[in-house]
C-alpha positions as CSV (number, residue, x, y, z in Angstrom):
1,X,0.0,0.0,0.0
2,X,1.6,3.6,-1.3
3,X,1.6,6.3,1.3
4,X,-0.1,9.6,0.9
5,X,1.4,12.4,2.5
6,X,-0.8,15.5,2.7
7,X,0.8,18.8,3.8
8,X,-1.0,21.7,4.6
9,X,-0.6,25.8,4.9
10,X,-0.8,28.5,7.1
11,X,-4.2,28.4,8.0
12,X,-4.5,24.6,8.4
13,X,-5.9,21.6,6.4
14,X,-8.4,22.8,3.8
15,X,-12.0,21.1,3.2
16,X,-10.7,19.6,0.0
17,X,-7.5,17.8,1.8
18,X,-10.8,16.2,3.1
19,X,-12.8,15.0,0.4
20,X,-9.0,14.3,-1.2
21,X,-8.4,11.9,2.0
22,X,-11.5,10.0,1.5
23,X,-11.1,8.9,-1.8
24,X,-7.9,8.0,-1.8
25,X,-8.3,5.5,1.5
26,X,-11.4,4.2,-0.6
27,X,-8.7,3.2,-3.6
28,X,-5.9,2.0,-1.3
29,X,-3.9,4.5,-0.6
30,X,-2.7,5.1,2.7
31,X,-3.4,8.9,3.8
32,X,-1.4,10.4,6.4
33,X,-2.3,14.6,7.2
34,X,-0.4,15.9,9.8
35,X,-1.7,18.5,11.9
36,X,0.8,21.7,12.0
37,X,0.7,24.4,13.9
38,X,-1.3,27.0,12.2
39,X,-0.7,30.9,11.6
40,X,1.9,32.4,14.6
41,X,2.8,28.8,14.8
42,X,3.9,28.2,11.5
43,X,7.5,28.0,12.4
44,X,10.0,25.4,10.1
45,X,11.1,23.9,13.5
46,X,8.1,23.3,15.1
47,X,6.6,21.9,11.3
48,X,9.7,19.4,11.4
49,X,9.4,18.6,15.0
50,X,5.8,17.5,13.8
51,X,6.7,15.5,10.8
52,X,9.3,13.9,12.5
53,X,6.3,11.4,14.2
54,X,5.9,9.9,10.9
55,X,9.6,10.4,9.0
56,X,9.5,6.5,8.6
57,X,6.9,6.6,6.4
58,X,8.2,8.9,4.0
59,X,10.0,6.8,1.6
60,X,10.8,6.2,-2.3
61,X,6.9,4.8,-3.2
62,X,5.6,8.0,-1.4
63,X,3.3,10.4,-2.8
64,X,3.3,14.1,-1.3
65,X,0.7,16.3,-1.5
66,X,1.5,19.8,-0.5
67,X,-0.3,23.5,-0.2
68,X,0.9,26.8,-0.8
69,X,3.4,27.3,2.5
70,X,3.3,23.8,2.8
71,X,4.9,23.1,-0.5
72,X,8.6,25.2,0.9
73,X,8.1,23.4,4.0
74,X,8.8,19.8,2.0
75,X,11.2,20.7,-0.3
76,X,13.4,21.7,2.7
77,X,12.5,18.4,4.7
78,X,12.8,16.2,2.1
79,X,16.5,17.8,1.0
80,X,17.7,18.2,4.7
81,X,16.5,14.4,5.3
82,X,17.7,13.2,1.5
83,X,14.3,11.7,1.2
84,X,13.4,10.3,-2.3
85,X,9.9,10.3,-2.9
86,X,7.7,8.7,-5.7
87,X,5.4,12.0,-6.8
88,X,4.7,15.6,-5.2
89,X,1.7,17.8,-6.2
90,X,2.1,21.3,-5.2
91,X,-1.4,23.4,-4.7
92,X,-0.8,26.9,-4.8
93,X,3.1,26.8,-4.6
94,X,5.5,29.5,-4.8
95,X,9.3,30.1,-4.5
96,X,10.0,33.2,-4.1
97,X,9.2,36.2,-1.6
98,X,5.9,38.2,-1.7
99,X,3.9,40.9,0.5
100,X,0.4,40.7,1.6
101,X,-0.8,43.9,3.0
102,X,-1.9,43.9,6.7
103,X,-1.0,40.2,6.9
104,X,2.5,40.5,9.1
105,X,2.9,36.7,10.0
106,X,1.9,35.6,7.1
107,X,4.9,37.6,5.7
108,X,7.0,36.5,8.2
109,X,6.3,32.9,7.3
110,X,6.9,33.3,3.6
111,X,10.2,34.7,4.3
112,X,11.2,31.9,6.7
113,X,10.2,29.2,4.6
114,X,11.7,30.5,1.9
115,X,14.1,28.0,-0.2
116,X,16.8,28.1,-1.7
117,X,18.1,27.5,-5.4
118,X,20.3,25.2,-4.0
119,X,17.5,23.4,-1.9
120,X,15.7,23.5,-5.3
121,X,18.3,21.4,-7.3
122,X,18.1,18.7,-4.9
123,X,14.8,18.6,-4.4
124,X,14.6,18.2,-8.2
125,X,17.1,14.9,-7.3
126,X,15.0,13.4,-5.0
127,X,11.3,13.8,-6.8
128,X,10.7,11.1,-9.7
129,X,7.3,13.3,-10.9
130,X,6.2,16.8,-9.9
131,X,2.9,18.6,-10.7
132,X,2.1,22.2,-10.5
133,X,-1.9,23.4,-9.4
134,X,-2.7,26.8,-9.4
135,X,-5.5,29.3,-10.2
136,X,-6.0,32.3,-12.0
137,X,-7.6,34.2,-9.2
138,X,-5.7,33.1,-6.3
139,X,-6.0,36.1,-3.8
140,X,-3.1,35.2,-1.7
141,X,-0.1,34.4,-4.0
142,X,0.4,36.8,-7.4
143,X,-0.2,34.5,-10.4
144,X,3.4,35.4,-11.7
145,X,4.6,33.4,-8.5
146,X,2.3,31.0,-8.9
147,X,3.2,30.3,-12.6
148,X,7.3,30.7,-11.7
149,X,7.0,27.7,-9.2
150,X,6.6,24.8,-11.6
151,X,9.3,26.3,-14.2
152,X,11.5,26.6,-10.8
153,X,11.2,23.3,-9.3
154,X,10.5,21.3,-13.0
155,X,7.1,20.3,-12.5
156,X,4.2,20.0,-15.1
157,X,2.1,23.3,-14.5
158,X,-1.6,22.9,-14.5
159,X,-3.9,26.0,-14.5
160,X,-7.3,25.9,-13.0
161,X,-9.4,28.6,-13.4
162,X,-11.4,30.2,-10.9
163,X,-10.5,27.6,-7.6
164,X,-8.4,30.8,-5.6
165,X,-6.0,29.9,-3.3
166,X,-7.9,26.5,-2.9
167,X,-7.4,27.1,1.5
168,X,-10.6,27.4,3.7
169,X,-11.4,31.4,2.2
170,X,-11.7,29.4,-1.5
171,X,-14.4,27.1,-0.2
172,X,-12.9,24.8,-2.5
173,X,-14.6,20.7,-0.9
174,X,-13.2,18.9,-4.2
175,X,-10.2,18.5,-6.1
176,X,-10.4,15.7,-8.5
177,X,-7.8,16.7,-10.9
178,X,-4.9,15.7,-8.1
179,X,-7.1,12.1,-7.8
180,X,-6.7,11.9,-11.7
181,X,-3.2,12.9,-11.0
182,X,-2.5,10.0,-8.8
183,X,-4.9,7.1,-10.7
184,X,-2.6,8.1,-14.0
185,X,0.3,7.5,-12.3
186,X,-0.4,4.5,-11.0
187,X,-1.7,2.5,-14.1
């Protein structure tokens, strides 16, 4: 049985990580979603000092699913624990600085999560297939970030109109094209 890992962002796991978590135990998968800390506590050391509880289950058949903050949170794990995983998809990823007015932690997380070029290369070592969701009208992340991340990191960019930043404010309760995502891969 292949292992799902689902990372979330700042403001915890959305509605759609959800849905996403029952369909994939109902094909076989096994789904693990960690529970971070969420906005002032969305601190890399206190996010690794969570997914160190289930470090052993991250391994070469594992299949990452990560959002927005989340998505610079695993690169970093993954490089600093020279984990090879089988497949990420990033939701609303970015890789570079951005501001959001009136939104001070959120900037401050941005910044601290921020990788590296470095970090990026061997990432792009230790992932056999990456895929890159965003939206038109995310209203957290500026779409030239959004669109940046998969030419940064290598991944095959997928545009979905009109799903935001798919978090809790998106009210976003589905996301079949990752499911199609995964069942393709997996033939």
């Amino acid at each position: 049985m292949e292992n799902v890992i689902m990372i979330h962002g700042y403001n915890g796991i959305p509605k759609m990580y959800e849905w996403l978590e029952e369909k994939l135990v109902r094909n076989g998968y096994s789904v693990i979603m960690p529970k971070f800390p969420t906005q002032e506590g969305v601190t890399y050391k206190l996010w690794r000092a969570v997914l160190d509880n289930y470090k052993n289950s991250i391994e070469e058949k594992t299949i990452v699913i990560a959002h927005s903050i989340g998505n610079e949170f695993i690169i970093r794990y993954l490089v600093e624990n020279n984990i090879n995983i089988k497949m990420y998809v990033s939701l609303a990823g970015f890789a570079n600085i951005f501001v959001n007015e009136g939104k001070e932690d959120l900037n401050r997380a941005v910044k601290e999560f921020l990788i590296t070029e470095k970090e990026v290369e061997r990432f792009n070592q230790l992932v056999y297939k990456k895929y890159c969701i965003y939206s038109d009208n995310d209203h957290i992340v500026p779409f030239d970030a959004l669109e940046r991340y998969s030419k940064v990191i290598g991944g095959e960019s997928i545009l979905i109109k009109g799903i935001g930043h798919m978090g809790k404010k998106s009210g976003l309760e589905s996301i079949p094209e990752v499911l199609n995502i995964i069942e393709k891969n997996n033939m």
